[in-house]
TORDRENBA-419174 format. One record per residue (C-alpha): x, y, z; residue number from 1; residue in one letter. Coordinates in pm, whole numbers, plus 50000, padded with zeros to 5 digits. Layout:
! TORDRENBA-419174
<atom <X; Y; Z>; NUM; 'A'> ...
***
This chain:
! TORDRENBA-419174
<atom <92905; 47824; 09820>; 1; 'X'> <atom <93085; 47517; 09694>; 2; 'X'> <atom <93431; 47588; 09537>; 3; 'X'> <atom <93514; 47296; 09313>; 4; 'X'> <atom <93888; 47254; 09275>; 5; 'X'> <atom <94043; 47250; 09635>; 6; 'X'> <atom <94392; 47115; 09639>; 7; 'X'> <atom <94492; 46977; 09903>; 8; 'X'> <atom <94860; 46944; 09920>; 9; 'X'> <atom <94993; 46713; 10242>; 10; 'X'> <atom <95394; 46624; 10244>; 11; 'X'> <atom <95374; 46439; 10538>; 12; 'X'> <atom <95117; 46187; 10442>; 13; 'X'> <atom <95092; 45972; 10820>; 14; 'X'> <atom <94958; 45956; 11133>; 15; 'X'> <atom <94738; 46233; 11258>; 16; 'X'> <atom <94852; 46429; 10919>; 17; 'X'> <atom <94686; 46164; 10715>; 18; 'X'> <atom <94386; 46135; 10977>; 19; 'X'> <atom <94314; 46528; 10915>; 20; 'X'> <atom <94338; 46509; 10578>; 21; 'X'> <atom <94091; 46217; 10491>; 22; 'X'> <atom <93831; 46318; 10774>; 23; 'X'> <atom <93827; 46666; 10589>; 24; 'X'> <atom <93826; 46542; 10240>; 25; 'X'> <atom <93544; 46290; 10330>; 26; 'X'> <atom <93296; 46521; 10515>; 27; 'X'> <atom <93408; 46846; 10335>; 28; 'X'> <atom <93094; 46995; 10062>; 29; 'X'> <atom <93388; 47158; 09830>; 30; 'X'> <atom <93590; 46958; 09514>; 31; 'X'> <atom <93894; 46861; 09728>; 32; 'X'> <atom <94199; 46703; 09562>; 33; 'X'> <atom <94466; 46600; 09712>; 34; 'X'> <atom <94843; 46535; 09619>; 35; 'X'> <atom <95021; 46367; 09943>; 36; 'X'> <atom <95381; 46240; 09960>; 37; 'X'> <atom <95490; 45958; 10259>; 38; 'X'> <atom <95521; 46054; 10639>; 39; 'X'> <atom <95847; 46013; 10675>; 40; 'X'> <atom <96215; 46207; 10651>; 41; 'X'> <atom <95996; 46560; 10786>; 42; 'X'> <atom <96312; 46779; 10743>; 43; 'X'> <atom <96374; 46664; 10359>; 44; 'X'> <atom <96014; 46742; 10319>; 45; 'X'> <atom <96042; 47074; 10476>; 46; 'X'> <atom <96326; 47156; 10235>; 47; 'X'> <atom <96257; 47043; 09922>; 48; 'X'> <atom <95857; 46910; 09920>; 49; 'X'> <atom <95733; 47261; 09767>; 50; 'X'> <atom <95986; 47205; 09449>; 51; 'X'> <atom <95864; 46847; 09363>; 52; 'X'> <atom <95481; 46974; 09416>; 53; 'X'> <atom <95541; 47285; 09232>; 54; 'X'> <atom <95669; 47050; 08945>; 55; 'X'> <atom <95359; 46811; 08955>; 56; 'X'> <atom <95102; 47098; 08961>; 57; 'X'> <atom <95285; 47253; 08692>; 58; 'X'> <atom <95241; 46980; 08474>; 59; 'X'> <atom <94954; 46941; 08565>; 60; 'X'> <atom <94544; 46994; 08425>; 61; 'X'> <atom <94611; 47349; 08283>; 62; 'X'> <atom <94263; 47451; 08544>; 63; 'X'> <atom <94368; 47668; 08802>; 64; 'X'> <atom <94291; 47594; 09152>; 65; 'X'> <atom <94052; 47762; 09371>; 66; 'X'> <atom <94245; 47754; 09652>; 67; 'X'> <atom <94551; 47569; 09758>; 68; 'X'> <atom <94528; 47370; 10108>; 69; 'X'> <atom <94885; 47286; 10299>; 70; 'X'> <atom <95008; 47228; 10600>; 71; 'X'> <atom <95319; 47266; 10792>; 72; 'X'> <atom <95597; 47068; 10606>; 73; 'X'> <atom <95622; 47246; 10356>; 74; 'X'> <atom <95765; 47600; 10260>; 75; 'X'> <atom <95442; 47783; 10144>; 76; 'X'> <atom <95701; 48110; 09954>; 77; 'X'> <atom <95909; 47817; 09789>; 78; 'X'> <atom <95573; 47664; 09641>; 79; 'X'> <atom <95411; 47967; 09538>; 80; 'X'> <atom <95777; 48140; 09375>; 81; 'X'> <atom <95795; 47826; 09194>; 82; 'X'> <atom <95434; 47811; 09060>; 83; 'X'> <atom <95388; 47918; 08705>; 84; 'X'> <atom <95145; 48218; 08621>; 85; 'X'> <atom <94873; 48248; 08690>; 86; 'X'> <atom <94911; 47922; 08957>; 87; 'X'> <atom <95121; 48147; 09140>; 88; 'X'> <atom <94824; 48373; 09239>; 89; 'X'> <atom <94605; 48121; 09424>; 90; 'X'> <atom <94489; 48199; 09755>; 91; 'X'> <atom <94662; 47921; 09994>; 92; 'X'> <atom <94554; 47820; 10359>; 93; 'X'> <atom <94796; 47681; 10568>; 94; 'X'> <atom <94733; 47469; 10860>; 95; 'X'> <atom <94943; 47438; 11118>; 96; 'X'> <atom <94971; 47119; 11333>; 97; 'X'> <atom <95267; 47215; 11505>; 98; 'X'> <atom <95576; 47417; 11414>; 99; 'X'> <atom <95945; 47419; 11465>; 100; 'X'> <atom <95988; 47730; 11684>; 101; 'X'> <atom <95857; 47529; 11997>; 102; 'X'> <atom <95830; 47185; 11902>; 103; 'X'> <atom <96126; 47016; 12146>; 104; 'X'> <atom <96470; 46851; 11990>; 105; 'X'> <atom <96471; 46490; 12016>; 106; 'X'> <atom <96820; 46319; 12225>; 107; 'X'> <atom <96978; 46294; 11915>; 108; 'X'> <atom <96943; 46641; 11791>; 109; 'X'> <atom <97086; 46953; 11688>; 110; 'X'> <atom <96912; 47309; 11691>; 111; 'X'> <atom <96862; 47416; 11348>; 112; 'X'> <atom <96716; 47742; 11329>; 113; 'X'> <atom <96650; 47689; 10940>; 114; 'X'> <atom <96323; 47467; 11040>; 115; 'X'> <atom <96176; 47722; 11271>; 116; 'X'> <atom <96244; 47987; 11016>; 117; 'X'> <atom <96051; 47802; 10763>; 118; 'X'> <atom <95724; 47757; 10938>; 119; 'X'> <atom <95780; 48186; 10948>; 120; 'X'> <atom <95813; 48220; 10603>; 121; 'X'> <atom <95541; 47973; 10523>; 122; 'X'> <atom <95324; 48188; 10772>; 123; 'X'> <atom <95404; 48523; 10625>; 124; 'X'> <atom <95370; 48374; 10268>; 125; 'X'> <atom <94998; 48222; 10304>; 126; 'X'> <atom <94730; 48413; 10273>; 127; 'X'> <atom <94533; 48278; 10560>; 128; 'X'> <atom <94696; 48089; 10865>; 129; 'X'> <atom <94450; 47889; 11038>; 130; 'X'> <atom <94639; 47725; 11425>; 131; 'X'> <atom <94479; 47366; 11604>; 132; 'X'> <atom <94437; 47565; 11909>; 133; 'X'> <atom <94454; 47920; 12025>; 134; 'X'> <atom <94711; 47779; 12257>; 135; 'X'> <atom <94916; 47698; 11951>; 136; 'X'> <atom <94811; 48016; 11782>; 137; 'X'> <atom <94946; 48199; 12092>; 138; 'X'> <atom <95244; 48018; 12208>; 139; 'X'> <atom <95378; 48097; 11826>; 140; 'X'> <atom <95320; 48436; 11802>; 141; 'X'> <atom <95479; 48539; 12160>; 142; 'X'> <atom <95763; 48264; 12027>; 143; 'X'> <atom <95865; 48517; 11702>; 144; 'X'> <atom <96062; 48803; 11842>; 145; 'X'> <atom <96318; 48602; 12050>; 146; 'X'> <atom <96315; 48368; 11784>; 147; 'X'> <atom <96375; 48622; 11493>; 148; 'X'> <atom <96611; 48854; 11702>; 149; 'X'> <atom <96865; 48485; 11704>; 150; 'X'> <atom <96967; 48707; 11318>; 151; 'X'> <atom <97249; 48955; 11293>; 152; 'X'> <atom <97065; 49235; 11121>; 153; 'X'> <atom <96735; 49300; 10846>; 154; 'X'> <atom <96553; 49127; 11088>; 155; 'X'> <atom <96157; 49163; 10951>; 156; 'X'> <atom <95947; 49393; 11150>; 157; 'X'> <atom <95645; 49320; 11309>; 158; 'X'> <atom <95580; 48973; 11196>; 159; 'X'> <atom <95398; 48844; 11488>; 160; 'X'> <atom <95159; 49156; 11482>; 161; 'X'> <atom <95082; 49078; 11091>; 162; 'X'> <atom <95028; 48765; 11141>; 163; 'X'> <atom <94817; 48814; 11401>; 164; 'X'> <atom <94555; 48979; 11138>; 165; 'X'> <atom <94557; 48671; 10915>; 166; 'X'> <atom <94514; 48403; 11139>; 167; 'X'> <atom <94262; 48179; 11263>; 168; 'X'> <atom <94196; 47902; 11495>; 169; 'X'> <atom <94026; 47594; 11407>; 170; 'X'> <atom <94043; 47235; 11656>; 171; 'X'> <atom <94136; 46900; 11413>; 172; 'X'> <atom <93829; 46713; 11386>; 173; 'X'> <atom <93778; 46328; 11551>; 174; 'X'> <atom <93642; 46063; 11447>; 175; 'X'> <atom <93391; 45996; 11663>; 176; 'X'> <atom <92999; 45981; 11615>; 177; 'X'> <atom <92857; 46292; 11757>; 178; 'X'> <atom <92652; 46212; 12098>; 179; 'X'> <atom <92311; 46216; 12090>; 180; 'X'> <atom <92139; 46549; 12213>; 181; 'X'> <atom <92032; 46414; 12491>; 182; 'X'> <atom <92333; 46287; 12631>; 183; 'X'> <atom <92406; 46389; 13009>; 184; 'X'> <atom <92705; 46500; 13219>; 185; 'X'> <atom <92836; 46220; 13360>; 186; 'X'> <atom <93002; 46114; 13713>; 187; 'X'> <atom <93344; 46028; 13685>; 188; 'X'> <atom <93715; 45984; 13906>; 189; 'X'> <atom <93497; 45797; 14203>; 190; 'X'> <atom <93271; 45567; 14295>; 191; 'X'> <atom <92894; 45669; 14259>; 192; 'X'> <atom <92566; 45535; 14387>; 193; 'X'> <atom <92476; 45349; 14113>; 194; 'X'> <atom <92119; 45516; 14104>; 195; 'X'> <atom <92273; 45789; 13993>; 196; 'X'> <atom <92404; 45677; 13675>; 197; 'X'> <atom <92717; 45508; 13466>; 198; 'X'> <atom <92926; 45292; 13743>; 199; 'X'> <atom <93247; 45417; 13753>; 200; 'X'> <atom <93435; 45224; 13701>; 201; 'X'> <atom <93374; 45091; 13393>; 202; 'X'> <atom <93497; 44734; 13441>; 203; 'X'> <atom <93594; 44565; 13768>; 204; 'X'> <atom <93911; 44772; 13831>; 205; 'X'> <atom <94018; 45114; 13662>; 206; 'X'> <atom <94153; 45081; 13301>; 207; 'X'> <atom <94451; 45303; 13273>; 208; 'X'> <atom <94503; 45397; 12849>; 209; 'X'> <atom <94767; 45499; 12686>; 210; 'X'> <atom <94705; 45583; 12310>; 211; 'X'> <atom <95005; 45802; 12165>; 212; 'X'> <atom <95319; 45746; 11965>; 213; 'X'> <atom <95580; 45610; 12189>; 214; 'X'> <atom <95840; 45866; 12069>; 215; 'X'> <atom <96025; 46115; 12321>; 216; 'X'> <atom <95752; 46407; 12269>; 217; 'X'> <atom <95540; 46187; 12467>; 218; 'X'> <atom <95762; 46087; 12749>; 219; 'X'> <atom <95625; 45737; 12738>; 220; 'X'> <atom <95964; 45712; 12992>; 221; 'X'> <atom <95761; 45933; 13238>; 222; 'X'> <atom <95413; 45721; 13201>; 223; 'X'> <atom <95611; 45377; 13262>; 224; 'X'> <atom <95764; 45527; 13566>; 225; 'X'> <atom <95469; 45633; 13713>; 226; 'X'> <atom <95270; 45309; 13653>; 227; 'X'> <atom <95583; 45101; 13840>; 228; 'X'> <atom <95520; 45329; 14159>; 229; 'X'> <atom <95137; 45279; 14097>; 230; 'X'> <atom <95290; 44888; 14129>; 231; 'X'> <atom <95533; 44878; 14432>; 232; 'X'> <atom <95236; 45057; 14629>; 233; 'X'> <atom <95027; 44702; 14522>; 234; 'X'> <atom <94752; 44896; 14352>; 235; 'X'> <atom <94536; 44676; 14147>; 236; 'X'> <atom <94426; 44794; 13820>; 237; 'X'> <atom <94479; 44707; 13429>; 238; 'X'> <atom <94645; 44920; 13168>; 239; 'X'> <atom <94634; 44914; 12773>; 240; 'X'> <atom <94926; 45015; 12602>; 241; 'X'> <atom <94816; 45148; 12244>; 242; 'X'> <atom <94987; 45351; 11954>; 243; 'X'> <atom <95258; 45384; 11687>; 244; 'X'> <atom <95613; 45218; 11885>; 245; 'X'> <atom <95826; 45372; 11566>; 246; 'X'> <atom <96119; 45223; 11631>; 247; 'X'> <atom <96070; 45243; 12030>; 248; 'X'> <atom <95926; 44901; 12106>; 249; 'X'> <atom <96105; 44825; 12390>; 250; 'X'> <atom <96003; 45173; 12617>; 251; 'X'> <atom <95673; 44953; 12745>; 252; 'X'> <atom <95857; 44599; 12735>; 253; 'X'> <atom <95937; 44586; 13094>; 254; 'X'> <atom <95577; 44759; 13229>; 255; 'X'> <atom <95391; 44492; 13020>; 256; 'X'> <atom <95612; 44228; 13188>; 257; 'X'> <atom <95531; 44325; 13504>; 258; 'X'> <atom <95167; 44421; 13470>; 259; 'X'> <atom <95137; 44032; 13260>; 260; 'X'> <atom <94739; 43983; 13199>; 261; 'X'> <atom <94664; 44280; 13328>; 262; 'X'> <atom <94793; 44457; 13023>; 263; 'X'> <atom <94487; 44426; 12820>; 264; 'X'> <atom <94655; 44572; 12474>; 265; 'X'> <atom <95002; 44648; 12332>; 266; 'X'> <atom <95072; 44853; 12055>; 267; 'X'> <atom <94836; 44897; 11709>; 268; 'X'> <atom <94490; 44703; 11751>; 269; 'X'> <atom <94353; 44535; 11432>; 270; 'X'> <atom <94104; 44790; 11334>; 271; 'X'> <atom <93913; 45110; 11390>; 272; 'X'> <atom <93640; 44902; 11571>; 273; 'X'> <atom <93863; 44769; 11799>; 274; 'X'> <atom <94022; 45117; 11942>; 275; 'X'> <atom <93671; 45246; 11964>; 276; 'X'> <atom <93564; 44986; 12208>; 277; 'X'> <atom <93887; 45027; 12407>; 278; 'X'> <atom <93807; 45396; 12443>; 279; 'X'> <atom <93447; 45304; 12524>; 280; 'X'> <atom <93610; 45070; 12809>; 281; 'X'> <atom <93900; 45230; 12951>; 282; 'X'> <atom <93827; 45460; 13268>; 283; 'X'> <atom <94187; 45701; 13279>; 284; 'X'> <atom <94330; 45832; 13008>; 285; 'X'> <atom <94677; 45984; 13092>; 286; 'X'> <atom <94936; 46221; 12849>; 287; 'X'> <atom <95283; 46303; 12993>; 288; 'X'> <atom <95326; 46508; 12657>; 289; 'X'> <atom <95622; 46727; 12623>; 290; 'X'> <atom <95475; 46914; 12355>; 291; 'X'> <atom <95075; 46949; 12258>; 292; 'X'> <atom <94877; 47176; 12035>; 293; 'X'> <atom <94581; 46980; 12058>; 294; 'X'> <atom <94600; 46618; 12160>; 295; 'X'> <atom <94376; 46405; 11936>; 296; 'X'> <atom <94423; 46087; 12125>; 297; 'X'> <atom <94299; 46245; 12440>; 298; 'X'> <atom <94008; 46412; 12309>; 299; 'X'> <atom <93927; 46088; 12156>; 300; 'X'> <atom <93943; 45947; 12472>; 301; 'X'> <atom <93748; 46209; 12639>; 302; 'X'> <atom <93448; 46197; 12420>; 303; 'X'> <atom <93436; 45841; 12511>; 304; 'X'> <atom <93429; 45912; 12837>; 305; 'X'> <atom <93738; 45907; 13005>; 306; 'X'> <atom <93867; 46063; 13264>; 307; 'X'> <atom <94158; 46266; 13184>; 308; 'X'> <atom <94505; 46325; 13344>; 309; 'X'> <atom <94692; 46551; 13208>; 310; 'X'> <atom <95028; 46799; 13179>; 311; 'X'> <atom <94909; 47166; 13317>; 312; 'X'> <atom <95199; 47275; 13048>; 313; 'X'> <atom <95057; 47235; 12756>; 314; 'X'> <atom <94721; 47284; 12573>; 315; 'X'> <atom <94502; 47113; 12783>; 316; 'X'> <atom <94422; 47353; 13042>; 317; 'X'> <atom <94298; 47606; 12761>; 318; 'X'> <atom <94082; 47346; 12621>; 319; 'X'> <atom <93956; 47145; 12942>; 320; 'X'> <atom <94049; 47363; 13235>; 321; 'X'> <atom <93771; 47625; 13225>; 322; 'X'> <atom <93443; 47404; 13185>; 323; 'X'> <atom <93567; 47123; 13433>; 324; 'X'> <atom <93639; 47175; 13824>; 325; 'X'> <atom <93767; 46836; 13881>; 326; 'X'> <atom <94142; 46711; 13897>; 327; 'X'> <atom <94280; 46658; 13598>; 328; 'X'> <atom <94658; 46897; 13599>; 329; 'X'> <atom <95021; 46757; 13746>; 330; 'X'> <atom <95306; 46943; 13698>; 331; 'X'> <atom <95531; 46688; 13816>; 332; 'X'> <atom <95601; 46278; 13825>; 333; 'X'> <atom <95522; 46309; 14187>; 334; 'X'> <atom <95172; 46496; 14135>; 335; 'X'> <atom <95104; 46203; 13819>; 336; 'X'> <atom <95137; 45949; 14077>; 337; 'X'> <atom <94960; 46109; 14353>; 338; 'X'> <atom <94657; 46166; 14129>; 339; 'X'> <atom <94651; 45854; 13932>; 340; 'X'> <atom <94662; 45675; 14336>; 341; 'X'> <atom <94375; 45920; 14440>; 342; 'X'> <atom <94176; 45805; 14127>; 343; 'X'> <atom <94250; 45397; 14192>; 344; 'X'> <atom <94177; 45354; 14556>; 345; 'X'> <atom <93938; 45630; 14662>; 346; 'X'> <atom <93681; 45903; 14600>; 347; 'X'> <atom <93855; 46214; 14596>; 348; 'X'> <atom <93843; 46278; 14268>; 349; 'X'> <atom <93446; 46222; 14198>; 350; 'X'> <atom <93274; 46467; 14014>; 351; 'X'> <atom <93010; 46521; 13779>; 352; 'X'> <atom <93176; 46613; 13439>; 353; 'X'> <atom <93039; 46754; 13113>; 354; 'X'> <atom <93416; 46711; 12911>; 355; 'X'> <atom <93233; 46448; 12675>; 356; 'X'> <atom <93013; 46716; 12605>; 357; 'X'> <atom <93223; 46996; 12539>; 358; 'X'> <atom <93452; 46785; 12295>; 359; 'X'> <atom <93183; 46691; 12095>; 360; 'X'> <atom <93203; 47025; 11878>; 361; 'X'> <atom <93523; 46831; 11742>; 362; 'X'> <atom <93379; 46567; 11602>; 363; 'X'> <atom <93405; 46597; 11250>; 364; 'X'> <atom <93023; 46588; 11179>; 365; 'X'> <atom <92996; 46902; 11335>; 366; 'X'> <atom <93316; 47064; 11286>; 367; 'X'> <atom <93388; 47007; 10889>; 368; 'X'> <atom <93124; 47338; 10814>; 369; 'X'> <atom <93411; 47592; 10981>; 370; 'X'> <atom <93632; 47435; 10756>; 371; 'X'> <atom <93414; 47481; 10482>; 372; 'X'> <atom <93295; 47831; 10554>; 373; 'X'> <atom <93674; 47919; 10634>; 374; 'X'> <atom <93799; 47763; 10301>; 375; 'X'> <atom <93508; 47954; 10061>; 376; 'X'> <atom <93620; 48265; 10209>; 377; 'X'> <atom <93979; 48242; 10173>; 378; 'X'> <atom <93893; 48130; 09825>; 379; 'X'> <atom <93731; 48416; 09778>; 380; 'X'> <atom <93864; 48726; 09943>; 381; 'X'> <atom <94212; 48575; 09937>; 382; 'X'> <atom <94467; 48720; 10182>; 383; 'X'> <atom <94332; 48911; 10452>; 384; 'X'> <atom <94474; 49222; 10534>; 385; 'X'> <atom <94298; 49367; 10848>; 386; 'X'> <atom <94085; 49235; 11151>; 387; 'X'> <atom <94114; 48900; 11343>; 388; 'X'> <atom <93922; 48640; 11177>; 389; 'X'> <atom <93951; 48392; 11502>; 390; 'X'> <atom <93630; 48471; 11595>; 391; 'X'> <atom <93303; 48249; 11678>; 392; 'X'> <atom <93412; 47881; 11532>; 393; 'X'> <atom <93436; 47527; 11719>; 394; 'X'> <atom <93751; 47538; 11765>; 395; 'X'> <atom <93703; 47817; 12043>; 396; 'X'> <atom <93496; 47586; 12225>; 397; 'X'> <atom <93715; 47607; 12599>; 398; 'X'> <atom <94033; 47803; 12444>; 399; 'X'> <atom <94146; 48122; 12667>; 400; 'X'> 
***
């Protein structure tokens, strides 16, 4: 069933916020309109975005939306108390990309438990809350009681339990062309007799890729580190350096100095085209994240073929861990190294892997129909009060 008037309300307009948004709108079947403010200045957006939305919709077409569609920077009981009848009764879906209860304080920072507390009340005020991961899902609900039990006294009862009931999982769809359905497992992390298929690797030595922000949630500090040991052992390889700097342009300035021509990118390429052929070329792709609900730049990378190295702390291990045997977890700089030198100079780590395959589901091609199916029901039967609607969808593909 189509539902024509989907608004789509997005306060943090950037980066893998705005990514989500226009891969849904593009691929989506239902009416979707969308009102989107900058991404930037996330905790003014947290506390005022639902009054300056409230005003616009408000003033608005006097039609009534079907269903509202938000995310996390935004406090979903502020919008809707501030919604004139009947506005106030839509049904609202709120997606969560992250959340404040877990999400780790920058250097600079201060704990503020009003930001955590938020995301709570935006939870308990939507009608359906749909998580990027069960992982995410998960780590939030066990995250509640110590979290709510920080106030005095009238602390709410049995939030994560309720919330339980009403929530979903869903992965965030990639851009990426779905593989063809006869596309094999592959042999990756080793060299291969080339009769039986791809070389790996890809080029003449391994291609190492980074592709995140360079901000502190991805300990770009860590990656650099581990690369310079990867160096003063006189391992021979080439590295691309990709993603948003934001203010931290000099965290790679050194490693590209050192690495000279064999730094093969730094920072944003010109276009789409060109960070597709860099995932199609690079062999490793590494994350030293210190927080991860879903990790669209690895997935990415994945699909493309890499060969992932990754934090055993965060999602990945729910998503990857169960339909690949291969070596792919560290828990420590000293593991990251080890691995990443077990991957450059020998064998070790050769196996046959199907990841490619099993991240395909998240390609938006495939995945935008759970959105659609999940967005006509909400529409419809509004706030759910019983049962766990987190059931068969894509984005369970690999989750525990």
């Amino acid at each position: 069933m189509e539902i024509k008037n989907v608004l789509f309300i997005e306060p943090y307009d950037g980066g893998s916020h705005r990514a989500f948004r226009e891969g849904l709108v593009e691929r989506s079947g239902h009416g979707i309109n969308c009102l989107v403010l900058p991404g930037r200045f996330w905790k003014w957006r947290m506390r005022g975005a639902a009054a300056w939305f409230a005003d616009l919709i408000n003033q608005g077409p006097p039609q009534t939306p079907d269903l509202i569609f938000l995310t996390g920077f935004i406090n979903v009981a502020d919008l809707r108390g501030l919604l004139d009848p009947p506005l106030d009764r839509t049904p609202i879906l709120l997606y969560m990309h992250e959340n404040q209860l877990t999400y780790p304080l920058s250097p600079d920072e201060e704990f503020d438990f009003h930001f955590g507390f938020t995301n709570i009340i935006s939870t308990l005020a939507a009608d359906r809350v749909v998580f990027n991961s069960a992982w995410h899902r998960d780590l939030f609900l066990d995250a509640l009681p110590s979290y709510l039990n920080r106030m005095p006294e009238a602390v709410p009862r049995d939030v994560a339990p309720r919330l339980r009931k009403r929530s979903a999982v869903l992965g965030v769809g990639l851009e990426r062309k779905p593989l063809p359905a006869d596309h094999f497992p592959r042999y990756r992390g080793g060299k291969c007799d080339p009769e039986a298929g791809p070389s790996w690797p890809r080029g003449k030595r391994p291609l190492i890729l980074w592709n995140h922000r360079w901000e502190f949630d991805k300990r770009p500090d860590l990656f650099a580190a581990a690369l310079n040991h990867l160096l003063d052992q006189g391992l021979d390889f080439d590295v691309a350096l990709l993603g948003e700097a934001r203010g931290q342009d000099g965290v790679f300035a050194s490693l590209r100095d050192r690495l000279k021509d064999r730094c093969l990118a730094y920072g944003h390429l010109p276009g789409r085209d060109d960070y597709e052929a860099m995932l199609e070329r690079a062999d490793i792709v590494v994350s030293c994240a210190e927080q991860e609900y879903f990790g669209i730049s690895v997935a990415e990378a994945v699909h493309a073929g890499c060969y992932p190295v990754l934090p055993r702390t965060q999602v990945y291990p729910s998503l990857y861990g169960t339909r690949c045997k291969g070596r792919h977890f560290y828990d420590s700089e000293t593991e990251l190294v080890d691995l990443l030198t077990d991957l450059i100079t020998n064998d070790t780590c050769g196996h046959v892997c199907s990841l490619d395959r099993d991240v395909d589901v998240y390609c938006w091609d495939r995945l935008a129909g759970a959105f659609d199916r999940m967005i006509t029901e909400v529409a419809e039967n509004g706030r759910l009060n019983s049962g766990n609607n987190s059931g068969n969808n894509p984005g369970h593909r690999g989750e525990k």
